[in-house]
Structure formats: C-alpha cells, structure tokens
TIMI-263481 format. One line per 2 residues: number of its first residue (from 1); for each residue x negated, y negated, z negated of C-alpha. Coordinates in Angstrom, 1 decimal. Each point is the difference from the previous one (the first is absolute). Example, Ala and Ser with C-alpha at 12.3 -4.5 7.8 and 13.67 -1.06 7.14 Angstrom:
REM TIMI-263481
1	-12.3,4.5,-7.8 ~ -1.4,-3.4,0.7;
This chain:
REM TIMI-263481
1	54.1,3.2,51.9 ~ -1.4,-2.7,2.0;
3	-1.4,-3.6,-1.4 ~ -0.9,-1.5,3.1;
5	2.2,-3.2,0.8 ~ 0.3,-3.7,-0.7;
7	3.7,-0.6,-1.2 ~ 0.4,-0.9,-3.7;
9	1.4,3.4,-0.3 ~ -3.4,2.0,1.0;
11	-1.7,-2.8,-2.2 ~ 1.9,1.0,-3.3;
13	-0.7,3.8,0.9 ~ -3.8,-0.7,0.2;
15	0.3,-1.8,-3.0 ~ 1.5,2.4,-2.0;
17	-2.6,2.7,1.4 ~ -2.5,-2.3,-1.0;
19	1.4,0.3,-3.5 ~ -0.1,3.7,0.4;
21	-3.6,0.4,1.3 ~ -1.8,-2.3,-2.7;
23	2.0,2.3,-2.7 ~ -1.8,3.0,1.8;
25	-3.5,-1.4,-0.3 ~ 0.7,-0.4,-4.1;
27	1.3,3.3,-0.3 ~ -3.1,1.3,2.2;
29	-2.8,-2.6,-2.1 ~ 1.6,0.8,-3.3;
31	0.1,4.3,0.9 ~ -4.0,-0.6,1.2;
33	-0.8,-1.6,-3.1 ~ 1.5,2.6,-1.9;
35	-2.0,2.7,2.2 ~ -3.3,-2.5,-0.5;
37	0.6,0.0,-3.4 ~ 0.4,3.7,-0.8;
39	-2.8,1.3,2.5 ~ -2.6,-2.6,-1.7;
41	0.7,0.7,-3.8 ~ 0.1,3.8,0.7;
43	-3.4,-0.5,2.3 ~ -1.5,-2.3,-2.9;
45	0.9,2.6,-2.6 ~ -1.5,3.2,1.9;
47	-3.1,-2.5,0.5 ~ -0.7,-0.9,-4.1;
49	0.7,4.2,-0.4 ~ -2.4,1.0,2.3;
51	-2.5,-2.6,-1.5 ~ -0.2,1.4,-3.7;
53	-0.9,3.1,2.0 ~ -2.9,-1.6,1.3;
55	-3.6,0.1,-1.8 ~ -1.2,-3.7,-0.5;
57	-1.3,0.0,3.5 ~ 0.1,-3.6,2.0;
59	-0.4,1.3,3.2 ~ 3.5,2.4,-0.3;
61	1.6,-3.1,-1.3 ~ -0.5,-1.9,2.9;
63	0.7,3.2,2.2 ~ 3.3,0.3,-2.3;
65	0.8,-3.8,0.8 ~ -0.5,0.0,3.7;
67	2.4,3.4,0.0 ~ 2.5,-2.2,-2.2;
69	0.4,-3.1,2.2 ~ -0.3,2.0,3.2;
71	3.4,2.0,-1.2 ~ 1.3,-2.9,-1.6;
73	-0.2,-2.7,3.3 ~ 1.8,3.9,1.8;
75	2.6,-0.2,-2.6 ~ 0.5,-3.5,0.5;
77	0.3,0.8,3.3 ~ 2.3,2.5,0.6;
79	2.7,-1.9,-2.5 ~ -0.2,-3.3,1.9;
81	-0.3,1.3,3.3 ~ 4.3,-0.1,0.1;
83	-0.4,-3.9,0.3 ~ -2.1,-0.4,3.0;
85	3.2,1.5,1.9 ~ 2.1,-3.0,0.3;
87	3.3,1.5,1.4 ~ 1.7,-2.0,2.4;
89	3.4,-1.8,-0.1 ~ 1.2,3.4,2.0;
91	-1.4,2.4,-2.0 ~ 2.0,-2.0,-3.3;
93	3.1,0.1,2.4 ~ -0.3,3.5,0.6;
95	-0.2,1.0,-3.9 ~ 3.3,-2.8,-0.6;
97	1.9,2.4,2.6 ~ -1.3,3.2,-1.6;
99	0.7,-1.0,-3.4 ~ 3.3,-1.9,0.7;
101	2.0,1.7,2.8 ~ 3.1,-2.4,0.2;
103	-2.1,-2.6,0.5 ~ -1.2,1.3,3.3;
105	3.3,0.8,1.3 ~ 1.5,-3.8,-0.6;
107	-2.9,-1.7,1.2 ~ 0.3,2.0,3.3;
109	3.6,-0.8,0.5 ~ -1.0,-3.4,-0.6;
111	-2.4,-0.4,2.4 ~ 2.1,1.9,2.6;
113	2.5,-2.9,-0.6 ~ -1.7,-2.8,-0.3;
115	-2.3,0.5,2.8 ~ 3.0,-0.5,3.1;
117	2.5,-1.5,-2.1 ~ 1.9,-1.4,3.4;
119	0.2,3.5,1.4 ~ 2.9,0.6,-2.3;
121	2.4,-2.4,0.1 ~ 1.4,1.5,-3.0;
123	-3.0,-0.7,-2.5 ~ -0.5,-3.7,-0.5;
125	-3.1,-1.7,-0.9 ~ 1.0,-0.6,-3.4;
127	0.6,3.7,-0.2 ~ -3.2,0.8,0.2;
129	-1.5,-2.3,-2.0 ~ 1.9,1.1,-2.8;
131	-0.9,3.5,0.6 ~ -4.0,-1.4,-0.2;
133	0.1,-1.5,-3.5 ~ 2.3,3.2,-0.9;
135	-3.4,1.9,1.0 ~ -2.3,-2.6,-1.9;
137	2.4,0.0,-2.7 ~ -0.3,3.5,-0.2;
139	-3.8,0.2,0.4 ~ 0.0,-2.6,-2.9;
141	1.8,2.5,-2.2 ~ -2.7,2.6,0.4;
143	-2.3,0.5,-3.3 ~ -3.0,0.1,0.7;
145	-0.8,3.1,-1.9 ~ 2.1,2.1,2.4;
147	-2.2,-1.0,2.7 ~ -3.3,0.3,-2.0;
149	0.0,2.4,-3.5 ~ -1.8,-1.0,-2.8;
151	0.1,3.9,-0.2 ~ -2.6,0.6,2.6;
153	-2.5,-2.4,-2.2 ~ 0.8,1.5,-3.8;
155	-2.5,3.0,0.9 ~ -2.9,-2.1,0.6;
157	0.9,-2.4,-2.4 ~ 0.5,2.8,-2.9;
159	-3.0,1.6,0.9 ~ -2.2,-3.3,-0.3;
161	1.7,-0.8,-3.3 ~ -0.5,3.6,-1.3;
163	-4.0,-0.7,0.8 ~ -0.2,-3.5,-1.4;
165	1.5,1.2,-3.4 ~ -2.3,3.7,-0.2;
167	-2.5,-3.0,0.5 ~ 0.6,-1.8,-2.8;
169	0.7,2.7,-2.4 ~ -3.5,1.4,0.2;
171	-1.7,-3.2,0.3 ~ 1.5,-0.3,-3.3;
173	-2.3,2.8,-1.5 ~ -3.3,-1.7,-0.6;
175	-2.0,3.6,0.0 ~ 1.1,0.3,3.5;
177	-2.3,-2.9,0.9 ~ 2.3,-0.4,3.4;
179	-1.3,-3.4,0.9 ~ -3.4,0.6,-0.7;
181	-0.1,2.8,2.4 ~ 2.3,-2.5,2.5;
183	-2.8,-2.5,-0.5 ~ -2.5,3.3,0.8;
185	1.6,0.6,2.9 ~ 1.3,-3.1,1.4;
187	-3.6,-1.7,-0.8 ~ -2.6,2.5,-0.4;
189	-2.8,-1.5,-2.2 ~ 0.8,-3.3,0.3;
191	0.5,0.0,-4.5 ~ 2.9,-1.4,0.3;
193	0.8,1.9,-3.4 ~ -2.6,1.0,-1.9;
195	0.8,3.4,-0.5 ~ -1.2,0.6,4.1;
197	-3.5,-1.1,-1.8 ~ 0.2,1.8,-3.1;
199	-2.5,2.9,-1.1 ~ 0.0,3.1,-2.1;
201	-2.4,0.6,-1.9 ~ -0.6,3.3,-1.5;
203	-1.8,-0.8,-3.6 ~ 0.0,3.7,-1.3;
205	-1.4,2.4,0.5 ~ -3.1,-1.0,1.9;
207	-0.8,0.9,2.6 ~ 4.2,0.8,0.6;
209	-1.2,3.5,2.0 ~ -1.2,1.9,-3.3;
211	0.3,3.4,-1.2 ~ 1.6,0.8,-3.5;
213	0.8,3.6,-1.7 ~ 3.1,1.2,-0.2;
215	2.4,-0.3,-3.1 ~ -0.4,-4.1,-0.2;
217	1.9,-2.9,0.0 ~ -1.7,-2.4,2.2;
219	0.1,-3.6,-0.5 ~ 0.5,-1.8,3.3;
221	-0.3,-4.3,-0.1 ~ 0.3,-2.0,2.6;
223	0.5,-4.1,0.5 ~ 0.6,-2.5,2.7;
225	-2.7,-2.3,1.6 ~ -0.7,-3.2,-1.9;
227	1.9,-1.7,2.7 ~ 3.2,2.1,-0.5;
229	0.0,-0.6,-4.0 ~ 3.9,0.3,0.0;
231	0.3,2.7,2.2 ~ 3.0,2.5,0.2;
233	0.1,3.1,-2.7 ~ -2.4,2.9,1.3;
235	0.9,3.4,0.6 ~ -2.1,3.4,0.3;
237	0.4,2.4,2.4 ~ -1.1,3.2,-0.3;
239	0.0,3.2,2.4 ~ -1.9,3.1,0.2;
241	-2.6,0.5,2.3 ~ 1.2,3.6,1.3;
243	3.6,-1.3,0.6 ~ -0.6,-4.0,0.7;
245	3.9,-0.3,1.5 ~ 1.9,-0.2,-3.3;
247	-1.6,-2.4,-2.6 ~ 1.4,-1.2,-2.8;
249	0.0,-3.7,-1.4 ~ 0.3,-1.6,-3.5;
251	-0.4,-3.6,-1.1 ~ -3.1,-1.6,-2.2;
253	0.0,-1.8,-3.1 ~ -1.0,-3.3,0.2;
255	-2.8,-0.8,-2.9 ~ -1.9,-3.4,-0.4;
257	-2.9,2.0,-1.7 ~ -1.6,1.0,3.3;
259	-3.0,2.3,-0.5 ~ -1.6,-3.1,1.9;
261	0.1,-2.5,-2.3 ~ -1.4,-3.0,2.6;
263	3.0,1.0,2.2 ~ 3.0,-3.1,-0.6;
265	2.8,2.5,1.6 ~ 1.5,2.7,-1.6;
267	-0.6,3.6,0.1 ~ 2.1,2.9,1.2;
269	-0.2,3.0,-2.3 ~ 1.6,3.7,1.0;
271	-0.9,3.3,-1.3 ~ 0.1,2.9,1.5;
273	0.0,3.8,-0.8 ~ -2.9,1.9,1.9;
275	0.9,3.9,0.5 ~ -1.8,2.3,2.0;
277	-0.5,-1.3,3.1 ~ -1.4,-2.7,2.2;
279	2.2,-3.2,0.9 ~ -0.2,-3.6,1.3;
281	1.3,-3.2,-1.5 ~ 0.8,-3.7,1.4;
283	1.3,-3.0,-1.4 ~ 2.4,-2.0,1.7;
285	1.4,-3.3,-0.9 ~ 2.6,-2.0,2.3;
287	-0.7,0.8,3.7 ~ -3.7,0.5,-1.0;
289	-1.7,3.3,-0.8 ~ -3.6,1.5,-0.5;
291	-1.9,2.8,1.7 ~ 0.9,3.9,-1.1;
293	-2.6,0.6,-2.8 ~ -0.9,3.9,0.0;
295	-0.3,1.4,-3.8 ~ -1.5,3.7,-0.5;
297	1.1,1.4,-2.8 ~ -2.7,2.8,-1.6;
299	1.1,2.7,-1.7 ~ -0.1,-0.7,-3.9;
301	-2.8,1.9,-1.5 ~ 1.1,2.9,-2.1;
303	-2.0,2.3,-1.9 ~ 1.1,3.6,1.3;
305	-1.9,2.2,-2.4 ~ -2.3,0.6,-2.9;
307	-3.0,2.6,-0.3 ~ -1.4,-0.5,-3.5;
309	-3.0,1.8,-0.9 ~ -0.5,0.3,-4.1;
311	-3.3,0.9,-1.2 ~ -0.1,0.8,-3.6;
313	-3.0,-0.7,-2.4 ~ -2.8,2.9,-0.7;
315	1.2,0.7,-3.3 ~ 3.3,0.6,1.4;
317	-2.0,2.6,2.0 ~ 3.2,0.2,3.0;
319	-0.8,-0.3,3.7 ~ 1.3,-2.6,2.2;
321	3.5,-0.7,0.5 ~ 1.8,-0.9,3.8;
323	3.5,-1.2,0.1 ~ 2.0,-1.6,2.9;
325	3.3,-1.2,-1.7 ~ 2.4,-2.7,1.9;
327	-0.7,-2.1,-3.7 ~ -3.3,-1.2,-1.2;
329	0.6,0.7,-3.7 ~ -3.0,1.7,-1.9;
331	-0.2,1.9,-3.0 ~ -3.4,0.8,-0.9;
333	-2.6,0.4,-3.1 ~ -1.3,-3.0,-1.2;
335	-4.0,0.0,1.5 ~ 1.6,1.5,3.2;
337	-0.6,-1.8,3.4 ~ 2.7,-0.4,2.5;
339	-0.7,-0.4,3.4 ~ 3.1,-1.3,1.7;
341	0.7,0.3,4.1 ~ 3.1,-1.4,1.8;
343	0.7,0.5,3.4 ~ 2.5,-2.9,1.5;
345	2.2,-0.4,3.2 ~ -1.7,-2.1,1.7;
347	-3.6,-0.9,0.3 ~ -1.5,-2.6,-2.6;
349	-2.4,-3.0,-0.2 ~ -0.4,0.2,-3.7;
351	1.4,1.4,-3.4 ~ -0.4,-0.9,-2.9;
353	0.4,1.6,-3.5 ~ 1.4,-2.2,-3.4;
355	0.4,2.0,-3.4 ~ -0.6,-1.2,-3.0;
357	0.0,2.0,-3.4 ~ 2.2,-0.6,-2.9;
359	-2.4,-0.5,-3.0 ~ -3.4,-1.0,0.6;
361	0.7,-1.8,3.1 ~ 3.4,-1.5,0.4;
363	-0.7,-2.2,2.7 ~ 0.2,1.3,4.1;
365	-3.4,1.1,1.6 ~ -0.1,0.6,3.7;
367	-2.3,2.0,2.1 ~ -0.2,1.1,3.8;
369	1.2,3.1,1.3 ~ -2.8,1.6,2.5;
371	0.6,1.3,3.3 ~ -0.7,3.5,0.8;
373	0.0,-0.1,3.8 ~ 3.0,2.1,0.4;
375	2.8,-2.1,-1.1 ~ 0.2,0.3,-3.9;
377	-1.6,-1.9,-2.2 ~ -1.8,0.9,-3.4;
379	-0.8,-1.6,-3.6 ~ -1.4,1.4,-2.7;
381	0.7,-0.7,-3.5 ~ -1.1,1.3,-3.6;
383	2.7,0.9,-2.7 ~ -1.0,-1.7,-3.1;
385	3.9,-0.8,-0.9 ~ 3.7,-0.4,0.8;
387	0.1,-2.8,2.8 ~ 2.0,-0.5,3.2;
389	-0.6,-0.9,3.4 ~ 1.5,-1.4,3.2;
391	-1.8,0.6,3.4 ~ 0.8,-3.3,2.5;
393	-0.6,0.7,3.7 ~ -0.9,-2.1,3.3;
C-alpha cells in the first residue's frame, strides 16, 4: 500500500493512518508502562529483602543503593526503549494490509483505476471517485482494535498491576518495615526515618559475650536508643554456634521496668533455655540488628561421688571406716568424725558446705570445702547430733 500522492483521496488515506499510528504509540506507552511498572516493584522488593539481610553496615547500603538504581535506570530502559522507534507511515500501512486483507485488494484496484481514468473509455471519472470514498468508506469502518490489540498490552499491564497490589499488601504489615528499608535503600543514611538511625542496645547480660552453665533459663533484655523511644517490637535470634545456618527466632516482651531505671524507652525481655552446648544470640528490630554475641555454656557442676571416711570415738574402740557411695548420707556414733570427699565433673573454683543441726542449732552454718590437689575436695565435721547438710559448688 502506497501513501504518497496529493489528491484528496491519498489525503484521507494518510489521515486515517495517522489515526492508526498514534493508536500504536498508546498501545506501545501503555504495554512499557506496564513492563516499567512490574520490573521496578519486583526490583524494589528483591532490594528491601536483601537489605534485612544485611548487618547495619553503611557502607553495604550505599553499595546496595548504587546496585538498585543501576538495575533500575536498565529496567527503565529496556521497557521504554519500544518508543524511541517511531514507525513510519509505511511501516503502519504495512500492518493495516497484514491485519485487514480486503482492504489491500480495493485500494489496489482503486489506484489501478483512478490513475489513467481516460485510457478506458468505459470507466468514467465519476466512476472512480466513487470507487475512492467506497475505499475510505471502508477504511473508516475498520476498528481500530483489529489493527492494534489491546491483547498484545494485557501481559504487561497484568504483570504491573499484579506487582503494584503484592506491593501494597505487604506494605500493609507494619513488622515488615518495607518502607523503612525503601528509605535504606533508596537514601542510605540520609534518616529520613528514624529507624535507619536507631540502635540496639543489649542491657543484659553484660558484657552480651558471657559464659553461663548449663540447665538455665537465661534472661536476655534489650532496648532501643533514646532517639528510637518508639521503636518497632524486638525479636531474639538465636543459633548454635556448631551449626550457625538454621537459627531460630521468638519475639520479646516489651516491659517499662527496664533493669536501667535512667533509660526513658522500654525494655525487651526474652528468656531462653540454655542446654548443653554453645550458641549465639542477636536482637533485631525493624531492618536493624546487633552483632552475633557468642555464649559458652559450662557444664553444670555435679557431684559424681562420695568417699566418706567415719572414725569412731576411743571408747567405741573400732578402726576407721572408708565408704565411696553415689549418696552422701552418714550414719555414724555420736562423738564420731566424718570426713567427707566429693569428686565432681568438672573442675571447681570453690565449694562450700551448709548443714545445720536440728536441736541445739537450728539455724544454717556454712563452711568451705578444701581442695586436695587432685580434684576432690574435703571437709571434716564432728557428730555431736542429728543435722543435715547441703554442699554448693562453683
């Protein structure tokens, strides 16, 4: 199909591929758009995921926020490039005749006549001009949607809608913190929210790398910065140190009675069940999070056995007595001395003995236990009377 001419009949043909053409840069803005839209969101939402994986680091921010707008001005890119192509009035011809067969044919015969009308005497002008407003009559009648599809935009244009909505549905959760971490990303430490700025601060135990024996509930307590006094809810974290890839997480308990009492924020109070081995804790609290803090856990002393050595008064005229018994019960003569031993699992730093008697001295008395060198440990005491006793160990 050709457009060139001057004649009021090439003029209406223009005209109506005019028409056609500006309906093809919509359909090619609107299916960009769609394309820009969908490739951004999914782009901004891998960005805020991989930042609440990052420590609270200002220099991987800003390496995170170059990395975002580089693949974001790509994106951008790649959906717009479609309209720096201007087609021509052609190439629009072209896709009329492709999409619309019969209107090819007619306009060819058309053109055949009206271009030596006075070669055939047989086909008057008038013919012929009725035979070129049957052809703009009939180009007229073509819808515009044959031509150009909204079909080949609905992709694009689902796709960005799908985005926009997933968008809005987690922004909705306010423990995702999703435009916090936008703000993190799009505007590394410029505090434009607060929570970029906000601290953690661990308040026990002190120092947060300790070492605690096994078969304890620790108390873990934590708080925002003064300048973050309404800060989102904390969480702990906690992971073993052998196997650091699985961890487990559990939320605090928010308690105005902060072991700090100078401290206008609230505390952050978790406990946690120490078994028998070693494991690391952190507290995170929107897209902000502390350090790993390392906790060895000690073996819980235990007292593995008991050698009791009972030596009986003169009149009772018996030697020495040794017993090693998993108890430390005694029965013995009154006037007797007992020389108790314990040997434990694991090395000690003290002991310490607490047994009071049940008549002429109700109240507990305590004494040390004395290291023998070779890891038991030794008391002696006289029998004067029933009493009981406890043994404490360090």
């Amino acid at each position: 199909m050709s457009v060139n001419g001057s004649s009021p009949f090439f003029e209406s043909i223009r005209e109506k591929l005019l028409i056609l053409r500006a309906r093809q840069r919509r359909l090619i803005a609107v299916g960009a758009f769609g394309h820009a839209i969908a490739g951004l969101v999914a782009l901004t939402l891998s960005a805020c995921f991989v930042e609440s994986l990052l420590p609270s680091n200002d220099q991987l921010r800003w390496m995170l926020s170059f990395a975002f707008y580089s693949l974001a001005a790509v994106i951008l890119f790649i959906a717009m490039k479609p309209l720096l192509r201007r087609s021509t009035m052609e190439q629009t011809a072209v896709e009329v005749e492709r999409r619309v067969p019969e209107v090819r044919e007619q306009l060819l015969a058309t053109v055949e006549l009206a271009a030596a009308p006075d070669s055939n005497p047989a086909i008057s002008r008038a013919f012929c001009q009725a035979l070129e407003q049957h052809v703009v009559a009939l180009l007229d009648r073509v819808d515009h949607s044959t031509v150009f599809p909204v079909n080949s935009v609905r992709r694009p244009l689902a796709a960005g809608s799908v985005m926009l909505a997933f968008w809005f549905v987690v922004s909705l959760f306010p423990e995702s913190h999703l435009w916090q971490r936008l703000g993190n990303v799009m505007l590394p430490t410029s505090g434009i929210y607060n929570i970029a700025k906000g601290q953690i601060i661990v308040l026990r135990p002190r120092p947060p790398e300790t070492t605690v024996p096994d078969q304890e509930v620790m108390i873990i307590e934590a708080a925002w910065s003064e300048t973050m006094q309404n800060g989102p809810t904390l969480q702990l974290e906690v992971r073993e140190s052998v196997a650091p890839k699985a961890s487990r997480v559990q939320a605090m308990t928010r308690r105005e009675d902060a072991s700090d009492p100078s401290r206008d924020s609230p505390a952050y109070i978790a406990q946690w069940p120490v078994e028998d081995r070693d494991f690391e804790f952190r507290i995170l609290g929107g897209s902000e999070r502390t350090p790993w803090y390392k906790v060895s856990v000690l073996p819980r002393p235990r007292i593995e056995g008991y050698r009791k050595v009972l030596i009986a008064p003169e009149y009772a005229g018996s030697t020495p007595k040794e017993i090693e018994e998993p108890h430390g019960n005694i029965d013995a003569i009154v006037g007797s001395t007992a020389r108790i031993a314990i040997k434990t699992n694991v090395p000690l730093s003290r002991a310490e003995i607490r047994y009071k008697t049940a008549k002429s001295n109700p109240s507990s008395l305590a004494a040390s236990l004395n290291d023998a060198g070779d890891g038991t440990w030794f008391y002696e005491m006289p029998i004067e009377e029933d009493a009981s006793y406890q043994i404490h160990l360090w």
